[in-house]
N, C-alpha and C positions, 0 to 999 in steps of 0.2 A: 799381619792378621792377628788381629786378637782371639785370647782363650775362648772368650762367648759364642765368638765367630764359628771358631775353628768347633768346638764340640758338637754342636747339630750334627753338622758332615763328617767328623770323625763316628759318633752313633750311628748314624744310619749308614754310613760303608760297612762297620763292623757289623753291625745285622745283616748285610748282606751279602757280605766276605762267608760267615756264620751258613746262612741259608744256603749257600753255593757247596760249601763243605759238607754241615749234615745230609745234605740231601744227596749230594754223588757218594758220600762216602756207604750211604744206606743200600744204593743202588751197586755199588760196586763192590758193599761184601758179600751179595747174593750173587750177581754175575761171575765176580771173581772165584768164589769159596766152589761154585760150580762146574766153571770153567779150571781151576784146580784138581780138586777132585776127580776131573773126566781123562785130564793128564794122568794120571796114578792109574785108574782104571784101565785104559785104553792102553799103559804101558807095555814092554813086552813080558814084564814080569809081573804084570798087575792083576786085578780079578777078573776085566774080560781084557783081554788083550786083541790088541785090533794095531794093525802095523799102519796102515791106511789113515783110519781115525786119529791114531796118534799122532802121526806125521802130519796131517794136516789142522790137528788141533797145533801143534806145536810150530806149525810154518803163522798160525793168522797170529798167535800171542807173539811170536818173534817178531813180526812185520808189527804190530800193532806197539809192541816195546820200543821199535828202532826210529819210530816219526818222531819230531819236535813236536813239543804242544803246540807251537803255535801254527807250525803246518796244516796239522791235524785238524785246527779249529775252523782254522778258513777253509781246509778241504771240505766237511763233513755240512757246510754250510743249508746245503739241500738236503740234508737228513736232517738237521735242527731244526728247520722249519718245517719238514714235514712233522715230526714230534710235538713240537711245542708253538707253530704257528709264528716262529721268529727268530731272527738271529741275532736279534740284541739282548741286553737286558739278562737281569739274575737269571731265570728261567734259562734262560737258552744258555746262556754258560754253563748250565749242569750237563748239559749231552755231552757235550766235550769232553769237558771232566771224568763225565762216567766212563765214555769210550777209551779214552787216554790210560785211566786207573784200571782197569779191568785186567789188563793182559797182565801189567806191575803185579799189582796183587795175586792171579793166580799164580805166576811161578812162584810167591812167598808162598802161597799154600799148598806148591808141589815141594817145595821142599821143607815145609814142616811137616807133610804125609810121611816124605817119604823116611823122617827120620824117627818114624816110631819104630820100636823095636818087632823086627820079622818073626817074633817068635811069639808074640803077643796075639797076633795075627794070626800063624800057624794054630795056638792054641784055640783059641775061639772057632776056627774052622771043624778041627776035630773033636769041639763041643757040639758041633752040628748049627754055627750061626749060618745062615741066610746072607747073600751079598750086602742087599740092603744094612742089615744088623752089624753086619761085620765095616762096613763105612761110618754108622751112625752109631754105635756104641763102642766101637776099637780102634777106630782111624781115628775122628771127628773127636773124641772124646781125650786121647790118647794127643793127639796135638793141640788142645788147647791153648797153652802157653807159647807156642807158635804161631799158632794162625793169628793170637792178640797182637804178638810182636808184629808178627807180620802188617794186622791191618794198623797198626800205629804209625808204623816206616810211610802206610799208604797217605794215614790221614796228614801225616806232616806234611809228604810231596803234594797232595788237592791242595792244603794252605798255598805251598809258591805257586801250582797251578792258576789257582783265584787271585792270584793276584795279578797273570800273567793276562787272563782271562778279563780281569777289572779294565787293562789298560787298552783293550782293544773291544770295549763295548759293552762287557759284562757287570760293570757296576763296582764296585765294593771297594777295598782300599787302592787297589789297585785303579782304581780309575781316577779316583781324589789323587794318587802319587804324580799321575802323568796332567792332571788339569791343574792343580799346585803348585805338587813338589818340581815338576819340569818346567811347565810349558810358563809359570806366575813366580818361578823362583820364591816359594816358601819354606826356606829353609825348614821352620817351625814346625810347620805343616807334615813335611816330609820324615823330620826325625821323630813327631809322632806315632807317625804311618808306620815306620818301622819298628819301635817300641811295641804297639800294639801287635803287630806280626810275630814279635820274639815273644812276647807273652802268650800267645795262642800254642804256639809250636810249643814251648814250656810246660803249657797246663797239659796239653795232648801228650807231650812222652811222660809227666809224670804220674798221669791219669793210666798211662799203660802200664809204665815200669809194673806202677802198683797192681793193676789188677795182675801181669804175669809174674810176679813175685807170689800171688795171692794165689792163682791155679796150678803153681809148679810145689807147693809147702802142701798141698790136699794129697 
């Protein structure tokens, strides 16, 4: 296969590798930064402590961390279609992913809460902040350089996701590796496929290093 060949479908995977990423990743730092968050609250030492709550926020993220994606995706098959009216295709590989990424990401953001300093926290209280105030200008504010880390670690794992994602219906390089690089023996094809995956994951950590280099010097 030649270079002419191969770029159209190299393009349009990576637009769609792209599309599967930003958009779970959008999805999964609201879910996730939420479902975080509720862990720290709901803990026993937290601002409303709830032993119940906690426990059972911490059994669905545990269960949700311990499936394979690709289990996951064929399990959840009737929930993608109710969302998104289908189970193939870029679209519907974002359910997956978000569901997959959701649980990941919030234990990164219980444990960048919970390494803010408890005295930070103490002090702001005995200013008189409000629960709210004290999540969103002392927690939230105070782990920044964490929770970036954090969702960087996330946005790399959606890259293997999507790809994982691509080879079983969802599109994107992943799907060109398995119609190509396997099934047509394209070498060429293949080790491009991969090139472009190590350069996405590269721009993504250095795109973070940088911003958490940049929230931790403030």
């Amino acid at each position: 296969m030649t270079w002419n060949e191969m770029a159209p479908l190299l393009r349009q995977g990576t637009l769609e590798t792209l599309q599967m990423t930003i958009w779970s990743t959008l999805f999964t730092a609201a879910g996730g930064l939420l479902v975080g968050v509720l862990l720290v609250l709901t803990a026993r030492d937290g601002l409303l402590p709830s032993r119940t709550a906690g426990a059972a926020l911490g059994l669905v993220v545990n269960v949700g961390r311990s499936i394979p994606f690709v289990i996951l995706m064929m399990g959840i098959i009737p929930f993608t279609r109710l969302v998104v009216g289908t189970s193939i295709g870029t679209q519907a590989a974002i359910v997956p992913l978000t569901v997959a990424a959701i649980p990941f990401y919030a234990r990164l953001v219980e444990t960048a809460l919970r390494e803010v300093e408890p005295g930070t926290v103490a002090a702001a209280r005995a200013m008189g902040a409000s629960r709210p105030e004290l999540v969103r200008k002392v927690l939230l504010r105070e782990a920044r350089p964490g929770l970036i880390a954090g969702l960087t670690i996330t946005v790399i794992a959606l890259i293997g996701y999507s790809a994982i994602a691509g080879a079983i219906g969802g599109g994107g390089l992943g799907d060109l590796a398995i119609r190509y690089g396997y099934q047509r023996f394209e070498t060429t094809m293949m080790l491009a496929i991969l090139v472009l995956l190590v350069v996405l994951v590269a721009i993504v950590q250095l795109a973070g290093d940088l911003l958490v280099r940049r929230l931790t010097h403030r």
